[in-house]
DRENSEZA-978609 format. One line per 8 residues: number of its first residue (from 1); their letters; for each residue x, y, z of N, C-alpha, C, O. Coordinates in nm, 3 decimals. Each point is the difference from the previous one (the first is absolute). Layout:
REM residues N
NUM = A = X/Y/Z/X/Y/Z/X/Y/Z/X/Y/Z; ...
//
This chain:
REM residues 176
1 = XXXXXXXX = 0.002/-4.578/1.073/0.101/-0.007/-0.105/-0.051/0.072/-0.124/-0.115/-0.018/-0.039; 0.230/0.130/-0.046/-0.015/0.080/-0.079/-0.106/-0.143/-0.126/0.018/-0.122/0.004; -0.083/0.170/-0.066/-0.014/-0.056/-0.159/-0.103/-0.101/0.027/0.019/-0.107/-0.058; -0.170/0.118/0.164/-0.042/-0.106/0.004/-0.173/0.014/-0.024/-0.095/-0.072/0.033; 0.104/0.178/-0.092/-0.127/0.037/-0.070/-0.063/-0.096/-0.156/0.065/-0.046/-0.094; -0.189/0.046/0.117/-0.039/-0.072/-0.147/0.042/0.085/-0.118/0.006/0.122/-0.014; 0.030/-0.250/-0.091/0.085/0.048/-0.100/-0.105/0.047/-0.089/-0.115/-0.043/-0.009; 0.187/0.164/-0.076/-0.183/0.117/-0.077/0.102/-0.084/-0.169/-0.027/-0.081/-0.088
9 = XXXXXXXX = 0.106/0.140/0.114/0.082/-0.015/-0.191/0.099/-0.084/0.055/0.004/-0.047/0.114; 0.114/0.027/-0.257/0.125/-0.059/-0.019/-0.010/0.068/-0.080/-0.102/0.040/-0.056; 0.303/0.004/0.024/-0.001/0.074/-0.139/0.138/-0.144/-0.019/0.014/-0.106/0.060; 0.057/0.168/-0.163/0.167/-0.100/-0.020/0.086/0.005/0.138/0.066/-0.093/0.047; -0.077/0.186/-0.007/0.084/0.022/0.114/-0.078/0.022/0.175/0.041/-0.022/0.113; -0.147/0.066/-0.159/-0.069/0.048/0.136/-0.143/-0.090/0.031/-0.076/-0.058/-0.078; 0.075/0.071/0.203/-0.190/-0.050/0.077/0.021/0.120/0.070/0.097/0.051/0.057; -0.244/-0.011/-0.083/-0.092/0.114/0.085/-0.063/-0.049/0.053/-0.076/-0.087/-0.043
17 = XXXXXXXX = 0.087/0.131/0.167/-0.165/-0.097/0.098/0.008/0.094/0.096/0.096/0.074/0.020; -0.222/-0.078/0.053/-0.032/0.082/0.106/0.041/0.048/0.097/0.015/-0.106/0.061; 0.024/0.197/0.024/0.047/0.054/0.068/-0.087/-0.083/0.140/-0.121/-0.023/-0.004; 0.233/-0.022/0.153/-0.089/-0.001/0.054/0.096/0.042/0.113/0.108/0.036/-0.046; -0.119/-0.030/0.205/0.047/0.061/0.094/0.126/-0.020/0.023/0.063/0.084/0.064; 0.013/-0.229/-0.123/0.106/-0.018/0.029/0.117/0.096/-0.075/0.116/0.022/0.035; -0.206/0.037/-0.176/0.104/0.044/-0.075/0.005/0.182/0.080/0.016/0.089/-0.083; -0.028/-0.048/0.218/0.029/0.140/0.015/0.138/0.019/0.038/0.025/0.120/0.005
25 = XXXXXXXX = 0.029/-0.160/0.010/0.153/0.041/0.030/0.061/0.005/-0.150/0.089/0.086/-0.002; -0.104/-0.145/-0.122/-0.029/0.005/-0.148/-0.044/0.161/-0.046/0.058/0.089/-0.062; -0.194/-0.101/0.128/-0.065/0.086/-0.045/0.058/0.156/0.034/0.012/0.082/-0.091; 0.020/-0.052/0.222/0.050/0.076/0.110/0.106/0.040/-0.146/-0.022/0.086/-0.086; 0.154/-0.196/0.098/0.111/0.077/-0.042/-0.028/0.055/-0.158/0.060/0.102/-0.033; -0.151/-0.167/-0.067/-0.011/0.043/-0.080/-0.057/0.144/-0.056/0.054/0.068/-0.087; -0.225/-0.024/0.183/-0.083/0.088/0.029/0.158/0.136/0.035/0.020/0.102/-0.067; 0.048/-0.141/0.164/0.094/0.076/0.120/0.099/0.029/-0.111/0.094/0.064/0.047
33 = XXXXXXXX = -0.081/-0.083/-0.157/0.112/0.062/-0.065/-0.035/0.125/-0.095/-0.068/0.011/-0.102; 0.158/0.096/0.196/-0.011/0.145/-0.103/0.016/-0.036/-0.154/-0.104/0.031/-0.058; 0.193/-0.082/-0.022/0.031/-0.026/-0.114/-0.096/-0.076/-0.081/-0.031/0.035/-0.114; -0.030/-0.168/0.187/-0.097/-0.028/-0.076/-0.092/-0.007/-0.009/-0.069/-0.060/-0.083; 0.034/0.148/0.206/-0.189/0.111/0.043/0.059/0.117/-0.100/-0.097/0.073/-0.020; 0.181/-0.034/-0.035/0.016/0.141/-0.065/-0.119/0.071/-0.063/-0.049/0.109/0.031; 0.009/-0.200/-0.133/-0.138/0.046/-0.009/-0.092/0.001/0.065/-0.108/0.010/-0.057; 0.112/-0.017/0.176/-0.144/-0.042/0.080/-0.044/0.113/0.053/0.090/0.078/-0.029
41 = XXXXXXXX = -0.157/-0.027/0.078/0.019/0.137/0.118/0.099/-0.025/0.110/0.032/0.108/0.052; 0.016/-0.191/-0.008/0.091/-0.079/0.106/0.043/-0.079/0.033/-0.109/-0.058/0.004; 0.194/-0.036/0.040/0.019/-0.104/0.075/-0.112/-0.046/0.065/-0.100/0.072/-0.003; 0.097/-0.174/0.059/-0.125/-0.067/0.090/0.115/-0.045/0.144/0.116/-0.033/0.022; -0.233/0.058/0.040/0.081/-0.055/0.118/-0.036/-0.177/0.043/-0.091/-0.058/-0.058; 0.158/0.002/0.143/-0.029/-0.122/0.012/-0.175/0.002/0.045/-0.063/-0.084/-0.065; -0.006/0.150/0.145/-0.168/0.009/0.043/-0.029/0.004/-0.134/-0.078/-0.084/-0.045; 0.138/0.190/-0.046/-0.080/-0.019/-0.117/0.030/-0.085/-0.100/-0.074/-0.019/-0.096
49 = XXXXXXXX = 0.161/-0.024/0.110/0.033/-0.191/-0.062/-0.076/-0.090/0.020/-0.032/-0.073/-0.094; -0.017/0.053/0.222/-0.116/-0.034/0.033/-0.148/0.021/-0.036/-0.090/-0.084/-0.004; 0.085/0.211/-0.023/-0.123/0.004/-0.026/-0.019/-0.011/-0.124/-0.117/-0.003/-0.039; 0.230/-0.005/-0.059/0.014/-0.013/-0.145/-0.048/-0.141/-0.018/-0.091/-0.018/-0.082; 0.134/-0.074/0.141/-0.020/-0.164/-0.006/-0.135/-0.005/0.030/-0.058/-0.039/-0.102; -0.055/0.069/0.234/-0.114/0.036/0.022/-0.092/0.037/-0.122/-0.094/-0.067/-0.042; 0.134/0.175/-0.001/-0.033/0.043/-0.102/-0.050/-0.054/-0.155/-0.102/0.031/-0.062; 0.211/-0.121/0.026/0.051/-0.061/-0.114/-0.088/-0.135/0.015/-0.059/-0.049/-0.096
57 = XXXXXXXX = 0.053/-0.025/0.269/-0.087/-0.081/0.049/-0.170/0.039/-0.076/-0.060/-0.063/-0.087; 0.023/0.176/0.155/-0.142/0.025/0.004/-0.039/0.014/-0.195/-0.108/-0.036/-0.047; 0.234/0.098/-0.042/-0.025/0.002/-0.125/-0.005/-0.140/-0.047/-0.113/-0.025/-0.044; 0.190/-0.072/0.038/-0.024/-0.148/0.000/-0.137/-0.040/0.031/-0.069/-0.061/-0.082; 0.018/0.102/0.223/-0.119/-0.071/0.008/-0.158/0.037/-0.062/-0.107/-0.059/-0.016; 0.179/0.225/-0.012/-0.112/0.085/-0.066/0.011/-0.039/-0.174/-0.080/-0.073/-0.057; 0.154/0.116/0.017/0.049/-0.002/-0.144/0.053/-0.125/-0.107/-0.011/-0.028/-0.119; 0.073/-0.024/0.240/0.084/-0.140/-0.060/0.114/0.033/-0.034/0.075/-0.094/-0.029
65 = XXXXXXXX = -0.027/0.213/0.020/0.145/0.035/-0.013/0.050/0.103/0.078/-0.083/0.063/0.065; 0.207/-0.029/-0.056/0.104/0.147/0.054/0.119/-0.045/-0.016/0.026/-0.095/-0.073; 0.063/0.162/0.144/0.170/-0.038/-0.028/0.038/-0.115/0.091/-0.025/-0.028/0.117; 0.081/-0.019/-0.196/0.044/-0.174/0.021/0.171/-0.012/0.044/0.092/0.077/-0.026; -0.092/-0.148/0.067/0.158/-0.004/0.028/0.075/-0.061/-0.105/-0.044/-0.103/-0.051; 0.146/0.153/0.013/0.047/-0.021/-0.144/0.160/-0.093/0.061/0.093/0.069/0.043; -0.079/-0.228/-0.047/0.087/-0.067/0.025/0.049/-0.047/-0.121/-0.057/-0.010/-0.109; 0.210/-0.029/0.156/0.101/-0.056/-0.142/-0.082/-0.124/0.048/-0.054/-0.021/0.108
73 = XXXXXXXX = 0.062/-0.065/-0.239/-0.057/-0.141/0.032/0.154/-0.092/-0.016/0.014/-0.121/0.021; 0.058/0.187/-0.049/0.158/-0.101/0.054/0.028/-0.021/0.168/0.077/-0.079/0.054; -0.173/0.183/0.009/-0.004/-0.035/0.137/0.089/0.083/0.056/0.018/-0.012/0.121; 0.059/0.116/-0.198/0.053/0.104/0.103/-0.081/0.102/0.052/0.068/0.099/0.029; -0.180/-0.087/-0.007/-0.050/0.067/0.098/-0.079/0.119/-0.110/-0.006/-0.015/-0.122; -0.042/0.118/0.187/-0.142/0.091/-0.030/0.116/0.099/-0.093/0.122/0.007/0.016; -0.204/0.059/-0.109/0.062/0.106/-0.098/-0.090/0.147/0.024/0.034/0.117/-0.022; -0.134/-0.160/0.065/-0.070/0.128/0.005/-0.168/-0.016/-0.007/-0.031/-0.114/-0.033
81 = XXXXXXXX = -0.021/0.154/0.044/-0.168/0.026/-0.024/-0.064/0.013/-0.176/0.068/0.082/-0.063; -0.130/-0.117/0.015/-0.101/0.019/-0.109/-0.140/-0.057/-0.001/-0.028/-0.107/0.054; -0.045/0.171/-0.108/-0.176/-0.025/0.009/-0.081/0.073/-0.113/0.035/0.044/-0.110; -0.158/-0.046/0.177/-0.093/0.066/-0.058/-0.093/0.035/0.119/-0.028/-0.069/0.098; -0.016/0.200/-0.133/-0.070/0.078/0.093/-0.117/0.066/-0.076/-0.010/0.036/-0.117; -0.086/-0.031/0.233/-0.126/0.044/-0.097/0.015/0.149/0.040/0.008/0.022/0.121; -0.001/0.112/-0.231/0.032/0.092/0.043/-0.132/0.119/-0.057/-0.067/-0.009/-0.103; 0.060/0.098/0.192/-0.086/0.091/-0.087/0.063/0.080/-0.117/0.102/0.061/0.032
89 = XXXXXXXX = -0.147/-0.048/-0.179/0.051/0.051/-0.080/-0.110/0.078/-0.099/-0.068/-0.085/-0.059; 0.048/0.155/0.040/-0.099/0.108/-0.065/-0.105/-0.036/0.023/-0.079/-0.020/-0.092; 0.039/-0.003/0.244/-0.157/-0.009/0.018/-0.045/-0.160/0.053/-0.085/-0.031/0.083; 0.178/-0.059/-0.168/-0.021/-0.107/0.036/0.125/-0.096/0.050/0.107/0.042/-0.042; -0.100/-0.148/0.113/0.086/-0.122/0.020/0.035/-0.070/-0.087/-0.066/-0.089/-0.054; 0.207/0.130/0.025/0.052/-0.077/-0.119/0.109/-0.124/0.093/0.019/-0.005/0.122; 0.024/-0.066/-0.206/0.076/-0.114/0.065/0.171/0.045/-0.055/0.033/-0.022/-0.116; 0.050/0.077/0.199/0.100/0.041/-0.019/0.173/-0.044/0.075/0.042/-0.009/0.115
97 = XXXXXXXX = 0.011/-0.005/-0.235/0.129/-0.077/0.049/0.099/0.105/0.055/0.006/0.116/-0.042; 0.096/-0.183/0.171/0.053/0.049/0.079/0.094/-0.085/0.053/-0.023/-0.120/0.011; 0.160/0.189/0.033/0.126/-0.141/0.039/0.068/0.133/0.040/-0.006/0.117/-0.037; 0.074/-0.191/0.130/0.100/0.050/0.060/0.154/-0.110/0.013/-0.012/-0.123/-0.002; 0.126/0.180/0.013/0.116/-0.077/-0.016/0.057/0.022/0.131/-0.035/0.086/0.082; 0.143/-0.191/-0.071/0.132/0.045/0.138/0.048/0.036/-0.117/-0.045/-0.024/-0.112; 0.190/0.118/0.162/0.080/0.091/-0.112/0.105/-0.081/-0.035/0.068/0.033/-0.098; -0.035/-0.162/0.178/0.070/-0.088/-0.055/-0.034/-0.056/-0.107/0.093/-0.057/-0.058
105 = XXXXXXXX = -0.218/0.052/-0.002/-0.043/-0.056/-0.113/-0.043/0.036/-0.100/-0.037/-0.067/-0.096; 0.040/0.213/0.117/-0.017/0.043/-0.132/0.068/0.004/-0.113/0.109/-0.057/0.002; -0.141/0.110/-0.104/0.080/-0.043/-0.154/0.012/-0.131/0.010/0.119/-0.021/-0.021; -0.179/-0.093/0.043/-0.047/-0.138/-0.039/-0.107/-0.051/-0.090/-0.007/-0.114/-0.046; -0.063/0.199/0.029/-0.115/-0.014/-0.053/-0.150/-0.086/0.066/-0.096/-0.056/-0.054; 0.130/0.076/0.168/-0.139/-0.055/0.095/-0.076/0.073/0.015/-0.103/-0.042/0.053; 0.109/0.184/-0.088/-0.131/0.093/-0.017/-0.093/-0.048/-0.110/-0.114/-0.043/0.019; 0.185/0.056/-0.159/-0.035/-0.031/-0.090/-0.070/-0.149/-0.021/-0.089/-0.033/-0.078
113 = XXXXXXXX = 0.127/-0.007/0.128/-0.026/-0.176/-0.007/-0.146/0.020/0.092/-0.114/-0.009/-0.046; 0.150/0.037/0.185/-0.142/0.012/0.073/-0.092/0.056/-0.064/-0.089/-0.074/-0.043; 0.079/0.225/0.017/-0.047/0.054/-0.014/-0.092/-0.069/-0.149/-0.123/0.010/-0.002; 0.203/-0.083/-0.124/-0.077/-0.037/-0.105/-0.088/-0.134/0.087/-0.117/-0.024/-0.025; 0.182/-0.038/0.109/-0.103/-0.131/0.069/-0.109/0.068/0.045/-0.110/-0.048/-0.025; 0.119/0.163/0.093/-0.161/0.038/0.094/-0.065/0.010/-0.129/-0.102/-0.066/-0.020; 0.155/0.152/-0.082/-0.061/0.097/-0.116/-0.121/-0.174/-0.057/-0.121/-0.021/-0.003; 0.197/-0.030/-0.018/-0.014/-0.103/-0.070/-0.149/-0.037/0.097/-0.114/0.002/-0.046
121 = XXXXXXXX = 0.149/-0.035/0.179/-0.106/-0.059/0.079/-0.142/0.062/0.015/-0.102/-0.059/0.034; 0.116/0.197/-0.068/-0.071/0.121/0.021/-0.081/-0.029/-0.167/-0.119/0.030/-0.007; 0.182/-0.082/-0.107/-0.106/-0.051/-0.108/-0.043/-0.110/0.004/-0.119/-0.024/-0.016; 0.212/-0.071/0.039/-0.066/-0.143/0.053/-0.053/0.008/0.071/-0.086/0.088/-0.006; 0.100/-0.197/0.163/-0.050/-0.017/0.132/-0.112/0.107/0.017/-0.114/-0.039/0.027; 0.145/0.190/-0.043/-0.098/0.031/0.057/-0.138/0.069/-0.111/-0.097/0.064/0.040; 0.130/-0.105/-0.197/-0.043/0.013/-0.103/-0.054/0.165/0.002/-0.117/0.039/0.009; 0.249/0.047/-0.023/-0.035/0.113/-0.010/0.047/0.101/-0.124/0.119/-0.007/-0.032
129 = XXXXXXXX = -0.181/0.075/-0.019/0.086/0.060/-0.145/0.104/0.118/-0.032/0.072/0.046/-0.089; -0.124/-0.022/0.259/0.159/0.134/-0.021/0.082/-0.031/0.142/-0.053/-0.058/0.095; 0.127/0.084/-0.094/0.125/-0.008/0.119/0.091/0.165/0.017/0.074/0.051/-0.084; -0.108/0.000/0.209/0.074/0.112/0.005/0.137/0.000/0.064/0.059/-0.105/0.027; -0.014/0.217/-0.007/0.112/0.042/0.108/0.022/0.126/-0.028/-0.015/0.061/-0.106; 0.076/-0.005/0.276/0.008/0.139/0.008/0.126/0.019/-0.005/0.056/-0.080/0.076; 0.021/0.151/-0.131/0.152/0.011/0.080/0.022/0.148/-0.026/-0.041/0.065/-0.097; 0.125/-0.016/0.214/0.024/0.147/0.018/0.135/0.049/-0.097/0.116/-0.039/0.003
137 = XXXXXXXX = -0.181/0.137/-0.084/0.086/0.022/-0.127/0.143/0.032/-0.007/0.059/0.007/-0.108; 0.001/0.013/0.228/0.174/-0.035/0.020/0.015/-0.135/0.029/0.116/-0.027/0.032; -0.183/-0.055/-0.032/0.062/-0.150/-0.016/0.039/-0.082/-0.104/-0.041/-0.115/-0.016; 0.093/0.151/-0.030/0.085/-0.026/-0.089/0.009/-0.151/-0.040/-0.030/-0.045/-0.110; 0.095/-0.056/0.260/-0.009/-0.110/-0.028/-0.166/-0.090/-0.042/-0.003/-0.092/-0.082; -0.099/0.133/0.143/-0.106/-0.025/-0.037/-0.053/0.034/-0.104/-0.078/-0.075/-0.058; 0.103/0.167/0.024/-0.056/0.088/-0.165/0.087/-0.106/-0.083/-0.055/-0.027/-0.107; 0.165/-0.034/0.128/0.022/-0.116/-0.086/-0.028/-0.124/-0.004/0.015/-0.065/-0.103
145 = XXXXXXXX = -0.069/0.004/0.232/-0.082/-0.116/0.017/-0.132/0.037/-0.059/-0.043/-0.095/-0.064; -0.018/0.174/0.063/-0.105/-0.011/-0.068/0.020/0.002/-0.160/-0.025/-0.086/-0.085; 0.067/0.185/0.077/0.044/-0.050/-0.151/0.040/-0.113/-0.063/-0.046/-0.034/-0.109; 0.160/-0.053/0.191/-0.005/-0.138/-0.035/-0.114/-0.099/0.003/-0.019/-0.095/-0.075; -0.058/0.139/0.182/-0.160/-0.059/-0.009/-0.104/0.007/-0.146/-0.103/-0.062/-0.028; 0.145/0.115/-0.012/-0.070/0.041/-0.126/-0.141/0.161/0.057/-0.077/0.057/-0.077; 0.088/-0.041/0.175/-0.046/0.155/0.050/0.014/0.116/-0.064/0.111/0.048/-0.023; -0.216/0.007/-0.009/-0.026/0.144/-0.028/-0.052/0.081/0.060/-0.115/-0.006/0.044
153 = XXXXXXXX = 0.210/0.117/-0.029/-0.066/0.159/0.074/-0.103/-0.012/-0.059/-0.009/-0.047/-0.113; -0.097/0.093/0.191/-0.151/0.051/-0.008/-0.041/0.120/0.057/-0.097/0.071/-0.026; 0.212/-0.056/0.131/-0.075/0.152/0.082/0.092/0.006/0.106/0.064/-0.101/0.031; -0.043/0.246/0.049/0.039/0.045/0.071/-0.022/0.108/0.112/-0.098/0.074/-0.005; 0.166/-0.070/0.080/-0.094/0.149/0.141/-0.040/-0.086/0.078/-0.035/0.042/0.110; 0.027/-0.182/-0.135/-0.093/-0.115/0.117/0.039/0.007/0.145/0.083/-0.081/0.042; -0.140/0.176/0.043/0.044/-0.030/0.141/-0.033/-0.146/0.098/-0.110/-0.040/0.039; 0.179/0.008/-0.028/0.017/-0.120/0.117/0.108/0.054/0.095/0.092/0.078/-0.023
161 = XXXXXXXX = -0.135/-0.152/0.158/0.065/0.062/0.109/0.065/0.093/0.013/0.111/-0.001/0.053; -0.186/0.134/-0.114/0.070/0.108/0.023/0.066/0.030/-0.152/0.008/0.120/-0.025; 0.024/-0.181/-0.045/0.117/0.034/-0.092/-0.068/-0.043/-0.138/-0.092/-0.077/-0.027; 0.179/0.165/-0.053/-0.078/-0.022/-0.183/0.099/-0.104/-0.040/0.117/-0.024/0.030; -0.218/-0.037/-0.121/0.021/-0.138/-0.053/-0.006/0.004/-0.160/-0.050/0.102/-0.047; 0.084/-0.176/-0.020/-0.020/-0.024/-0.165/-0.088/-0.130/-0.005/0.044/-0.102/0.053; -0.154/0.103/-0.107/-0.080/-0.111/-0.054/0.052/-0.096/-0.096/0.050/0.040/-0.105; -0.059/-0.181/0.135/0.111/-0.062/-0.090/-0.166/-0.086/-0.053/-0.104/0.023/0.062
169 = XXXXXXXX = 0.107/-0.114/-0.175/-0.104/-0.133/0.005/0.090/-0.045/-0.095/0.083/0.058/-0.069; -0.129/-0.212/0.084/-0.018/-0.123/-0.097/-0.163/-0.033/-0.028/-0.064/-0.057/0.088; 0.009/0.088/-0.193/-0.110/-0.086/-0.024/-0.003/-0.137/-0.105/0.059/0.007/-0.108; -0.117/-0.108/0.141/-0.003/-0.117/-0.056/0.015/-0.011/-0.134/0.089/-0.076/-0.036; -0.156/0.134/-0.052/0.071/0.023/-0.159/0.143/0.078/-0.003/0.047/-0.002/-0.114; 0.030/0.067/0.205/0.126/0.015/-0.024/0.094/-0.128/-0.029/0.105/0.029/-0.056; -0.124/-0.151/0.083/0.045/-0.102/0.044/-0.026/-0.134/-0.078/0.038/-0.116/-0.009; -0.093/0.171/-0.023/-0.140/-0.100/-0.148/-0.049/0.041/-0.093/-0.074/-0.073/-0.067
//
């Protein structure tokens, strides 16, 4: 049964908790959509839905974090993915926020909302002083979640999987 991973956050509206095998048919249709892989290099196929959950598994057990399954806590069911991922970023592993939506839910503001909970967890919980994210500079909708985050461009040209990225951070005196 979808949603039965240990719980990482709560925000007002959402629990994030771990991804675990039951959620791939979840995972499948979400990964599997052209529209909201747009930015991605591709769609994922259901094998690689799978190996996304695997994946996200082994970062949990390595890291203590990755992308979490992002549920309404009114109990209608999953909205999409958000986390934190330990990513390489100029040399070193920075701890960087990341979410993905179904397209039914966007313009709700559950990017924004997630995305400030990891941010948040990423200075607390894991007592760290900067918080990144990459997002690819036609994304438009993300270039405004971060901004609502309280995020500032820092840099750009950042290749990840193939594709250039814009350097976003929050560091801990932004916020304080």
């Amino acid at each position: 049964m979808i949603g039965e991973g240990r719980v990482v956050l709560t925000t007002e509206r959402l629990t994030l908790q771990e991804l675990t095998d039951a959620d791939l048919d979840f995972m499948a249709r979400i990964l599997g959509d052209p529209q909201v892989m747009r930015f991605w290099p591709r769609p994922h196929t259901r094998d690689e839905a799978r190996q996304w959950i695997e994946k996200q598994q082994r970062r949990y057990a390595a890291d203590g974090v990755g992308y979490w399954l992002a549920l309404e806590r009114d109990g209608s069911g999953p909205v999409g993915l958000a986390g934190v991922v330990m990513t390489p970023v100029q040399g070193r592993d920075e701890p960087a926020i990341g979410y993905i939506l179904l397209k039914d839910r966007w313009g709700r503001g559950y990017a924004s909302e997630a995305a400030a909970a990891c941010r948040d967890y990423v200075l607390g919980a894991m007592g760290r002083e900067r918080v990144v994210t990459l997002i690819r500079p036609e994304n438009a909708p993300s270039l405004r979640v971060a901004e609502r985050i309280g995020m500032t461009r820092v840099g750009s040209g950042i290749v990840l999987l193939g594709l250039e990225h814009d350097l976003f951070e929050y560091r801990r005196e932004n916020g304080e």
